[in-house]
C-alpha positions in Angstrom: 2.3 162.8 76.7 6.0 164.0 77.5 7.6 161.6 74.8 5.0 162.7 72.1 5.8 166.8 73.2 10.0 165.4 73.2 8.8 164.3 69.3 6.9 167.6 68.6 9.7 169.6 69.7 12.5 167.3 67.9 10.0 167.5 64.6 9.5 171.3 65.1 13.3 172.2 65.3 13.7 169.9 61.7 11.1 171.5 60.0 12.5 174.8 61.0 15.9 173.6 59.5 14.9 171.4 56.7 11.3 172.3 55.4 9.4 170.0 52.8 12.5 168.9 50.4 10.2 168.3 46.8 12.7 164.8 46.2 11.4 163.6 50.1 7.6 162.0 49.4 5.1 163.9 51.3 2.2 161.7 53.6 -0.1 164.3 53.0 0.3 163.4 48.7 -0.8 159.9 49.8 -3.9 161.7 51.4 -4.7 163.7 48.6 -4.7 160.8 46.0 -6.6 158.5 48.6 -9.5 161.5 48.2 -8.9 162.2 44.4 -9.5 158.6 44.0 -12.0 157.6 47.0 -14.4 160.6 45.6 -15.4 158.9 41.7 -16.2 155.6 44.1 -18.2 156.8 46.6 -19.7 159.4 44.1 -20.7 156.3 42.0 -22.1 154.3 45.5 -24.6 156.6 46.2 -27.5 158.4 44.8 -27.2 162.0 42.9 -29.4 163.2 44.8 -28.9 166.3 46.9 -29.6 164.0 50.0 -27.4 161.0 48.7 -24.3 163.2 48.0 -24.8 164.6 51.6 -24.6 160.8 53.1 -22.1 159.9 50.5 -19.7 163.2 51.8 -20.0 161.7 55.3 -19.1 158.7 54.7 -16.2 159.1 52.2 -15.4 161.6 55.1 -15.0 158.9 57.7 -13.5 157.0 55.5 -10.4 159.2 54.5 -9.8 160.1 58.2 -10.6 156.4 59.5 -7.8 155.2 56.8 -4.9 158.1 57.9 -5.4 157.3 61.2 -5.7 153.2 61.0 -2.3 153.3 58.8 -0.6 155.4 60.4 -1.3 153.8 64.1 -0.7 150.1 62.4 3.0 151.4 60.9 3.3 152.6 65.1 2.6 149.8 66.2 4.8 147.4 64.1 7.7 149.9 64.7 7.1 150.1 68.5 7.4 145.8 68.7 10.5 146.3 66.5 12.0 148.7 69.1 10.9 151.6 71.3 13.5 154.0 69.8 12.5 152.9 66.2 8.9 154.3 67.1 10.2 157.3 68.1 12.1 158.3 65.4 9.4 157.5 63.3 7.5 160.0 65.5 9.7 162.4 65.0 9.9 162.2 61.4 6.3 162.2 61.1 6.3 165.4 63.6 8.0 167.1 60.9 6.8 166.0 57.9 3.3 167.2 59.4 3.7 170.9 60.7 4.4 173.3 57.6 6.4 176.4 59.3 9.3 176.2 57.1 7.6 175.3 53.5 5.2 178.1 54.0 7.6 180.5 54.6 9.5 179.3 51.6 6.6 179.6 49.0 5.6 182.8 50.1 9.4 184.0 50.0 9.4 183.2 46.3 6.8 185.5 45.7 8.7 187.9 48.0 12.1 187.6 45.8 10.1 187.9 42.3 8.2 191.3 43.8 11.8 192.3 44.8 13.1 191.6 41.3 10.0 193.7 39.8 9.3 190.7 37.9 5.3 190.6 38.1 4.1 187.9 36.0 7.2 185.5 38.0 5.2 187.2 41.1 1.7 186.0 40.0 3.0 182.8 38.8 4.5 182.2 42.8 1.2 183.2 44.3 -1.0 181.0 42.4 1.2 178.2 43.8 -0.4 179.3 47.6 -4.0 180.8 46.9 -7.3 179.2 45.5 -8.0 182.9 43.5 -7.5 184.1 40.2 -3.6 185.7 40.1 -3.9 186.8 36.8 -5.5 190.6 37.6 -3.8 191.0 40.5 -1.1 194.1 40.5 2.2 194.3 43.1 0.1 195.3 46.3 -2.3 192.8 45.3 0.3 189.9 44.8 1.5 191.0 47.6 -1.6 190.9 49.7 -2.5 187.6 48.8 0.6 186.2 50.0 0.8 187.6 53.6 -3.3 186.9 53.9 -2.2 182.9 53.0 0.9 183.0 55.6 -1.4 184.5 58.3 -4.2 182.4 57.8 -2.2 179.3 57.6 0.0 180.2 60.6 -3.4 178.3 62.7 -4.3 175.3 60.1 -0.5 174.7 58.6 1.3 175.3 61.8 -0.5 175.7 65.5 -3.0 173.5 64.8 -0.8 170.2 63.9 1.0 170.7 66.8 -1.4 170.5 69.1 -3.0 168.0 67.7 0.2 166.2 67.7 1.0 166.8 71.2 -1.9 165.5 72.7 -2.4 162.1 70.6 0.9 162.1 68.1 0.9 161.5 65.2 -2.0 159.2 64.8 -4.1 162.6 65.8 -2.0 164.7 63.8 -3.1 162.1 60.8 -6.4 162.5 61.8 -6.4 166.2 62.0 -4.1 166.3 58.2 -6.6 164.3 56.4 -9.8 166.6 57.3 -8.1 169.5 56.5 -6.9 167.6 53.1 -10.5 166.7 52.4 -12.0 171.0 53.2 -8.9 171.9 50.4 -9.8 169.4 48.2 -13.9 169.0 48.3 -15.0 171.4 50.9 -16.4 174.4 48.3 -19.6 175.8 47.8 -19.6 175.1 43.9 -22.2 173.2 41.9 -20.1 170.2 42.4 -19.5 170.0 45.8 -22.1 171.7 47.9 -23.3 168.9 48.9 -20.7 166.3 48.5 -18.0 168.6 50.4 -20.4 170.0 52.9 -19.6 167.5 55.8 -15.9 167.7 55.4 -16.1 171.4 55.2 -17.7 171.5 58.6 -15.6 168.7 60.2 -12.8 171.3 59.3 -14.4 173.8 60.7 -15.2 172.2 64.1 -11.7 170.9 64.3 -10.1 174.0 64.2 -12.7 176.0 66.3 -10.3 175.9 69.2 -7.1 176.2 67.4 -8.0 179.4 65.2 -8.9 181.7 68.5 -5.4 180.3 70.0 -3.2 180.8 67.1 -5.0 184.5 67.2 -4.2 184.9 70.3 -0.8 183.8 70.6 -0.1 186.1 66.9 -1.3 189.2 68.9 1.1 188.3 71.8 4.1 187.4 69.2 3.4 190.9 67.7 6.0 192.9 69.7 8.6 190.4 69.8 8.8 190.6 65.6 9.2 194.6 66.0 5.4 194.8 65.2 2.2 196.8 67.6 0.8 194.2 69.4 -1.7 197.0 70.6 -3.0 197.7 67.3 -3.1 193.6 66.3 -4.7 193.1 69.7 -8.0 196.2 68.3 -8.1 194.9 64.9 -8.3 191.2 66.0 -11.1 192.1 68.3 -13.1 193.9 65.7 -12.5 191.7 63.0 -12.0 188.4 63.7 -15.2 187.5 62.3 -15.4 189.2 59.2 -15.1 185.8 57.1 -17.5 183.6 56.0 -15.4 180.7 57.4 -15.8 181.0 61.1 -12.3 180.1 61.9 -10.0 182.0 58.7 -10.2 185.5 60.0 -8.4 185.3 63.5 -5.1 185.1 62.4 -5.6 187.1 59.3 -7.1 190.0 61.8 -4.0 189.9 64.2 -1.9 189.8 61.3 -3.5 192.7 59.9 -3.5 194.6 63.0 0.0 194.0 63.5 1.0 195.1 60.1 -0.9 198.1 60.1 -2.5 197.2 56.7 -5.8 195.9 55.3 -6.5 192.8 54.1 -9.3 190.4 52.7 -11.6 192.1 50.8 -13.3 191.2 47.4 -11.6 188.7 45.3 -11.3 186.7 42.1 -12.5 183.5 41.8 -12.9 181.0 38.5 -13.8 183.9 36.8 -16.3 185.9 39.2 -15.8 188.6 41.8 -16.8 187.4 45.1 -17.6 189.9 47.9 -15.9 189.7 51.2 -15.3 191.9 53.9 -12.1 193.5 55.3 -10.0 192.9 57.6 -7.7 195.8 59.4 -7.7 199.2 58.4 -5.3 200.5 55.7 -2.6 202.9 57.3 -0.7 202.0 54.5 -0.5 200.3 51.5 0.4 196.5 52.0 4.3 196.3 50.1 6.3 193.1 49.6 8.2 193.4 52.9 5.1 192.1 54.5 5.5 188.9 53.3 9.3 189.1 55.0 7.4 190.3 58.0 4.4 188.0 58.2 6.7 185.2 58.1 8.7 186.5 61.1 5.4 186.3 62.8 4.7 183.4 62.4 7.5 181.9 63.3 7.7 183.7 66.5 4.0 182.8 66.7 5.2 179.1 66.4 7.5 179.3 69.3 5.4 180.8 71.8 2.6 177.9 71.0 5.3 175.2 71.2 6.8 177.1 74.9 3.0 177.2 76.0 2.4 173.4 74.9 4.7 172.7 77.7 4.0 174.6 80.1 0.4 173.7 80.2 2.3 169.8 80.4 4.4 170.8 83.0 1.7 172.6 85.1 -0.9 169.3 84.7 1.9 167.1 85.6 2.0 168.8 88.8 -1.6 168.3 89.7 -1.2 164.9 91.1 1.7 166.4 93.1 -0.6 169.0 94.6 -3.4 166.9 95.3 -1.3 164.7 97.6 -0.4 168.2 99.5 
C-alpha cells in the first residue's frame, strides 16, 4: 500500500501543477467512447422491454467497469515485467491523469474571469461547459451559483473519491471507480431513455461513493477555517442539509460548502426545457457573487490536502498494528 500512497501523492502534487493539458489524451475519453459505443450494442442484444433494458444496463455495466479495470491491470502488468520503476511511473502518471483538482478549478475559473469581465453570455457559455442544466436563463448570481454548486459537489466524486480509491488498489481501482462514475454521467438519468437502461449504473455510483461523499463532507467542514471560511456555520448547515438531494450522496459537500460560504445553494433548476424542483441547501446571508467560485476552489484544494495527510496517517497508524500486537 505504501508505494501506491508514494504514487498518489507523486500524481496529486502533478495534477496540482499541471492539470488536464487538452493536447495530452485523456483515459477517461477512452471510457466514454467505450460506453457511447457499448450502449447501441447491448441496446440491440437485449429486449425493449422495461425488464430487458434493466438486464441489459447491468450487464453493459459490468462490462465497461470489467474492461477499465482488465486493461488497465494487463498494461501493469506488462510494465512491471519490463521493470519495477517503469510500473511506477506509469502509476504515477495514471495517479494524475485520474484525480481532477486542478482541471476543475480551471473550468470554473473561466467562468470566474468572464463574471469578472461583466461579460455574461462568455459567463453562460463557461458554465455550460461544467453543469447538465440549461445556462441560457441564468443571470450573474445564477452563473455564479451553478459554478461553486459543481466545484463543491465535485470536490467528493472528481477529487476525494479517486484518491482513495487509488490508494487502497491503484490504479486498477481507481479505473474501476472512473468508469462507474463515467457510465452515472453518461446513462445514469431518469429520462424516457434511460430509466431503465441507466438505472444500475446510477446506483452502482451511488453505492460507490456512499463512503466517500460523508468523508469529503467532513473533511470540507474541517478545511473551512484554514481557507479563511466558518467552519462553525459549514459544520450547522451540513448537518441540516446534507440530505436535501435527491441523489443520496450530492448534497454533502454542497451543504458544507454552503455553510462555509454563508450562501444558499441548490434550489430549483432548468433542465432540457423544464423546471425541476429541488430543495435548498444553506441559508442565504448573502447573495452568492463570483468570488465564490475563487473561494470554493480554495476549499477544495485545502479539502484535498487534508484527505491526502489523513490517507496516510490512517497508513501509518495500520502499519503499526503488527508492531503493537507483538507488544
Amino acid at each position: 500500500m505504501r508505494w501506491n500512497l508514494l504514487a498518489l501523492t507523486a500524481g496529486f502534487v502533478l495534477d496540482l501543477i499541471f492539470g488536464d493539458p487538452r493536447w495530452l489524451y485523456h483515459p477517461v475519453r477512452a471510457i466514454g467512447l467505450l460506453i457511447s459505443k457499448g450502449e447501441r450494442a447491448f441496446r440491440r442484444i437485449f429486449p425493449k422491454s422495461e425488464q430487458g433494458q434493466l438486464t441489459a444496463g447491468v450487464f453493459f455495466a459490468v462490462f465497461v467497469a470489467l474492461t477499465s479495470c482488465g486493461i488497465s491491470f494487463l498494461i501493469l502488468f506488462l510494465a512491471r515485467r519490463v521493470h519495477v520503476r517503469l510500473a511506477f511511473a506509469l502509476c504515477v502518471f495514471w495517479n494524475y491523469q485520474l484525480l481532477a483538482a486542478r482541471s476543475l478549478k480551471t473550468e470554473s475559473m473561466r467562468v470566474y474571469d468572464a463574471l469578472e469581465e461583466k461579460d455574461l453570455p462568455k459567463a453562460r457559455r463557461a458554465v455550460s461547459m461544467i453543469v447538465g442544466r440549461d445556462t441560457e436563463r441564468l443571470d450573474e448570481e445564477g452563473v455564479a451559483k451553478a459554478a461553486v454548486e459543481t466545484v463543491a459537489e465535485n470536490t467528493s466524486d472528481g477529487v476525494i473519491a479517486p484518491m482513495l480509491f487509488l490508494a487502497l488498489g491503484g490504479p486498477v481501482l481507481g479505473f474501476f471507480y472512473k468508469s462507474v462514475n463515467t457510465l452515472d454521467s453518461m446513462v445514469g438519468y431518469k429520462n424516457e431513455k434511460y430509466l431503465y437502461f441507466g438505472r444500475f449504473s446510477a446506483k452502482l455510483d451511488d453505492v460507490l461513493n456512499w463512503i466517500p461523499a460523508r468523508i469529503s463532507g467532513i473533511l470540507m467542514v474541517l478545511a473551512s477555517p484554514f481557507s479563511g471560511l466558518s467552519m462553525g456555520q459549514a459544520f450547522r448547515i451540513y448537518r441540516r442539509d446534507r440530505r436535501n438531494h435527491a441523489s443520496p450522496n450530492s448534497a454533502h459537500t454542497e451543504a458544507a460548502a454552503a455553510g462555509a460560504l454563508g450562501v444558499r445553494l441548490a434550489g430549483n433548476a432548468w433542465y432540457f426545457g423544464k423546471l425541476y424542483e429541488k430543495p435548498s441547501i444553506g441559508d442565504a446571508l448573502r447573495p452568492v457573487e463570483y468570488e465564490d467560485i475563487r473561494r470554493v476552489n480554495g476549499l477544495m484544494y485545502v479539502t484535498a490536502v487534508l484527505a491526502l495527510a489523513g490517507i496516510w496517517i490512517f497508513w501509518f497508524l495500520w502499519s503499526c498494528v503488527p508492531v503493537l500486537c507483538k507488544l
